[in-house]
C-alpha positions as CSV (number, residue, x, y, z in Angstrom):
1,X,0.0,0.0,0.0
2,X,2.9,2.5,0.9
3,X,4.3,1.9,-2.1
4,X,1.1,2.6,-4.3
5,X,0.7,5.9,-2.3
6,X,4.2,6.8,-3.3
7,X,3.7,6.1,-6.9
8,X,0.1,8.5,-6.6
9,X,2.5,11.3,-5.2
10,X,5.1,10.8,-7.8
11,X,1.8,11.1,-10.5
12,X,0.2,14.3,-8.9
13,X,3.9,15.9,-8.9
14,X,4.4,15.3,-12.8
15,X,1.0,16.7,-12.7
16,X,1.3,19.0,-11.3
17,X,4.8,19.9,-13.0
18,X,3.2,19.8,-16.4
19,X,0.8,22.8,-15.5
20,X,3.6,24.8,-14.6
21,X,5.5,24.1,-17.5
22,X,2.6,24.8,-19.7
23,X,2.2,28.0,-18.0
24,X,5.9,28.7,-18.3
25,X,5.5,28.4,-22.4
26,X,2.4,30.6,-22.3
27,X,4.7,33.5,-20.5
28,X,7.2,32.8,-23.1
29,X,5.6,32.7,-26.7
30,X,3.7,36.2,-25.5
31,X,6.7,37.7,-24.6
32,X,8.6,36.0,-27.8
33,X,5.4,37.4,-29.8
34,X,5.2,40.8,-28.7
35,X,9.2,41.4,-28.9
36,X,9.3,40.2,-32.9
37,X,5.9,41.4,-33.7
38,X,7.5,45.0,-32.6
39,X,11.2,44.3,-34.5
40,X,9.3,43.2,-37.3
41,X,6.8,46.5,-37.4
42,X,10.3,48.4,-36.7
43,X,11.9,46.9,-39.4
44,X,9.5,47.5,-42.5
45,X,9.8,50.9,-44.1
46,X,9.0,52.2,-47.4
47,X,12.2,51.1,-49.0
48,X,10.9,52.4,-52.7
49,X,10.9,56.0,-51.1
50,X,14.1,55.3,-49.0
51,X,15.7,54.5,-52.2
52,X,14.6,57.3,-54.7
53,X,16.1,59.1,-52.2
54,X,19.2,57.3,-51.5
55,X,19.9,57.4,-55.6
56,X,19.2,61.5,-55.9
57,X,22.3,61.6,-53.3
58,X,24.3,59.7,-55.3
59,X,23.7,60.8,-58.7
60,X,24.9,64.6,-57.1
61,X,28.0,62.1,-56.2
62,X,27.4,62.7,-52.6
63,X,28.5,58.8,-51.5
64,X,29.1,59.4,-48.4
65,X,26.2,61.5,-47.6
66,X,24.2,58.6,-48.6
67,X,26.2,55.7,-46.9
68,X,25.3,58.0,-43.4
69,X,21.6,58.3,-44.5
70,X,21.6,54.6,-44.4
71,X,23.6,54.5,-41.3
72,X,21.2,56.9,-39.9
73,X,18.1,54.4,-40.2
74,X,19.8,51.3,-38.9
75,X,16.9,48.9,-40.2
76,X,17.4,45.6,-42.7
77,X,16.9,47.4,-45.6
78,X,18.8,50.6,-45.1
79,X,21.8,48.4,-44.4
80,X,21.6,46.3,-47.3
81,X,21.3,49.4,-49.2
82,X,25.2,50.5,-47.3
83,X,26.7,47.3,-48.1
84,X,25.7,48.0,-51.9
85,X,27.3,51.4,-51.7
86,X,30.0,50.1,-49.6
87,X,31.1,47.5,-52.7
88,X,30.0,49.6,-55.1
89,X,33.6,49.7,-57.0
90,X,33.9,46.3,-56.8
91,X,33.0,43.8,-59.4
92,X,29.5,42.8,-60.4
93,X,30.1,39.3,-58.6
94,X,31.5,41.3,-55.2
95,X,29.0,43.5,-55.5
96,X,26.3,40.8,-55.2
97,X,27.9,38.5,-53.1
98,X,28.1,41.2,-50.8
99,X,24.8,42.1,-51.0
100,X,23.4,38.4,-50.8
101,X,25.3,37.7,-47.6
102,X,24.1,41.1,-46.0
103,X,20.4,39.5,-46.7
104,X,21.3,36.3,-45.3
105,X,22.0,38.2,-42.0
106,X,19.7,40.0,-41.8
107,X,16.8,37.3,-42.5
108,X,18.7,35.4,-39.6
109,X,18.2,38.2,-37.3
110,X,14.6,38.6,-38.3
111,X,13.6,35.4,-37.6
112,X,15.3,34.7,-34.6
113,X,13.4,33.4,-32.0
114,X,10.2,32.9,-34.8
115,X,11.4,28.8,-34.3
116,X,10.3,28.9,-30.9
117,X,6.7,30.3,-31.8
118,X,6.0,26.9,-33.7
119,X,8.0,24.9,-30.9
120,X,5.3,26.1,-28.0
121,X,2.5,25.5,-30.3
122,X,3.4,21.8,-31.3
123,X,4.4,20.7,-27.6
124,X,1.7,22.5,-26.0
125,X,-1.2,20.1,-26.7
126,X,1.1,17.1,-26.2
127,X,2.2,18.8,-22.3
128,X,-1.6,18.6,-22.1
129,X,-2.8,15.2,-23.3
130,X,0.2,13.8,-21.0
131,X,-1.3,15.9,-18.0
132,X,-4.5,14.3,-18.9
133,X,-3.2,10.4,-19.5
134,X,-1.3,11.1,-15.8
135,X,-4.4,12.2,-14.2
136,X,-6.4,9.6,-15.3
137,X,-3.9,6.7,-14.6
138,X,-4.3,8.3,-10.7
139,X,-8.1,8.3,-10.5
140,X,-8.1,4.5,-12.1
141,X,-5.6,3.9,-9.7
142,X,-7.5,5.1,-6.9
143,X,-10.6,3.1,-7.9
144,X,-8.9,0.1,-8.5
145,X,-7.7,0.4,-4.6
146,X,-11.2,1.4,-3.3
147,X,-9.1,4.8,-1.8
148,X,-12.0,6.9,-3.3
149,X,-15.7,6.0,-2.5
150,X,-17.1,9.3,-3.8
151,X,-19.0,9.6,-7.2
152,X,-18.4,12.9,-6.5
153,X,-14.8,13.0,-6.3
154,X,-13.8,10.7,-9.4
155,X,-15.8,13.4,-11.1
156,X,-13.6,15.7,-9.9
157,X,-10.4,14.3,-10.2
158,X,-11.6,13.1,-13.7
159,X,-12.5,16.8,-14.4
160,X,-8.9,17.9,-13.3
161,X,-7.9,15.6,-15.8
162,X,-9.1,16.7,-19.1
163,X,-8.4,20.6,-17.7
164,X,-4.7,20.0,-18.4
165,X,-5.3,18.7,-22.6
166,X,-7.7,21.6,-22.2
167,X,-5.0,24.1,-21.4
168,X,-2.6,22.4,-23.7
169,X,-4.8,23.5,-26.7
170,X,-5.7,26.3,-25.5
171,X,-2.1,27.4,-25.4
172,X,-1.5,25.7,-28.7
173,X,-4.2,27.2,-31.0
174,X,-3.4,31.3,-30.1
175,X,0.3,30.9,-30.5
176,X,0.0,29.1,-34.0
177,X,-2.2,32.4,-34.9
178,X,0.7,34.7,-33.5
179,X,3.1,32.3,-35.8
180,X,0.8,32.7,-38.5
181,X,1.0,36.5,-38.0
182,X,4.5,37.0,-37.8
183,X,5.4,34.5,-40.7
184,X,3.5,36.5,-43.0
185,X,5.1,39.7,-41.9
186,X,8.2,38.2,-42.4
187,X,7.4,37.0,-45.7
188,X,6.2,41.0,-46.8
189,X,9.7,41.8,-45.2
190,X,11.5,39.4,-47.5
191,X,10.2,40.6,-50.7
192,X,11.3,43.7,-49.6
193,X,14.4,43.4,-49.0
194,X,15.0,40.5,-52.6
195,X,13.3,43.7,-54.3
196,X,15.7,46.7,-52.8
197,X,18.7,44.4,-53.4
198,X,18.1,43.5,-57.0
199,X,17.0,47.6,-57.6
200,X,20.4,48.9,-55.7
201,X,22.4,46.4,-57.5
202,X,21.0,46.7,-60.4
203,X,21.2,50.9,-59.9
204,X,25.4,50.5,-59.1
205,X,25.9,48.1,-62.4
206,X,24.2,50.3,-64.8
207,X,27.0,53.0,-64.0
208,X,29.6,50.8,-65.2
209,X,30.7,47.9,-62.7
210,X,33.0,45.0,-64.5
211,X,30.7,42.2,-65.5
């Protein structure tokens, strides 16, 4: 008997446990949320305007008033846009390579922490079906060893039970809506940044860069 009373406490811990870990995830993807959704609202600017601009500067041949307007408006973009004008007298495969590898950070920035979204939403409802499987086993348990004579409190140990899959998907569902969210900003941010690259490079090897 003491040792089936020390297996029930070892259940209700893990039980117990799981909660708080689900709780701990909930914490985490709003905060993970919140923190991109702003970066990512930060990070989009009108780049068609920003570059108009950017080119008026340097066809006066002002390079280096227009390398500090970019350094001026430190977002993904603007610094693709100084790594162009940085390599500019290089050759046409510098140029891009420089250019391409500029994206490639900055893409890595952007969706840092964006894997951790999708994590928490794929764990969550399996944290919860395991808090529900755990409480179950105990109210089965307790049955099977006559330690609960109650209708009353099976119902509410089998009630505790299904609360833990229901917070599990309850976590689950709104955090694969903020993943949603943010993978389609990241996607408008992408094009973006493909279609400033290919402009400013294009721009730098119609004034005469090798081939």
């Amino acid at each position: 008997m003491s040792f089936m009373f020390c297996a029930l406490l070892q259940m209700n811990f893990a039980s117990n446990a799981i909660f708080w870990i689900l709780l701990a995830l909930a914490v985490v993807a709003v905060f993970v949320f919140f923190e991109r959704f702003v970066e990512l609202r930060r990070a989009r600017i009108d780049w068609q305007d920003f570059l108009k601009g950017v080119i008026n500067v340097l066809e006066s041949g002002n390079e280096d008033e227009a390398l500090a307007i970019c350094e001026d408006t430190p977002v993904p973009v603007t610094n693709i846009v100084a790594v162009a004008i940085r390599h500019r007298k290089g050759s046409a495969f510098s140029l891009r390579e420089a250019v391409d590898t500029q994206g490639r950070a900055e893409l890595s920035r952007l969706n840092r922490r964006l894997t951790s979204l999708s994590v928490i939403g794929q764990i969550a409802p399996l944290l919860g079906l395991m808090g529900s499987l755990i409480g179950f086993i105990q109210t089965i348990s307790i049955v099977d060893f006559g330690l609960v004579a109650q209708r009353s409190d099976l119902v509410e140990m089998a009630l505790r039970a299904i609360v833990s899959a229901v917070i599990g998907l309850g976590i689950a569902i709104p955090v694969s809506v903020m993943y949603t969210m943010l993978r389609l900003r990241m996607e408008r941010l992408t094009a973006d940044l493909e279609s400033a690259a290919t402009e400013i490079v294009g721009y730098f090897l119609s004034k005469g860069n090798r081939q």
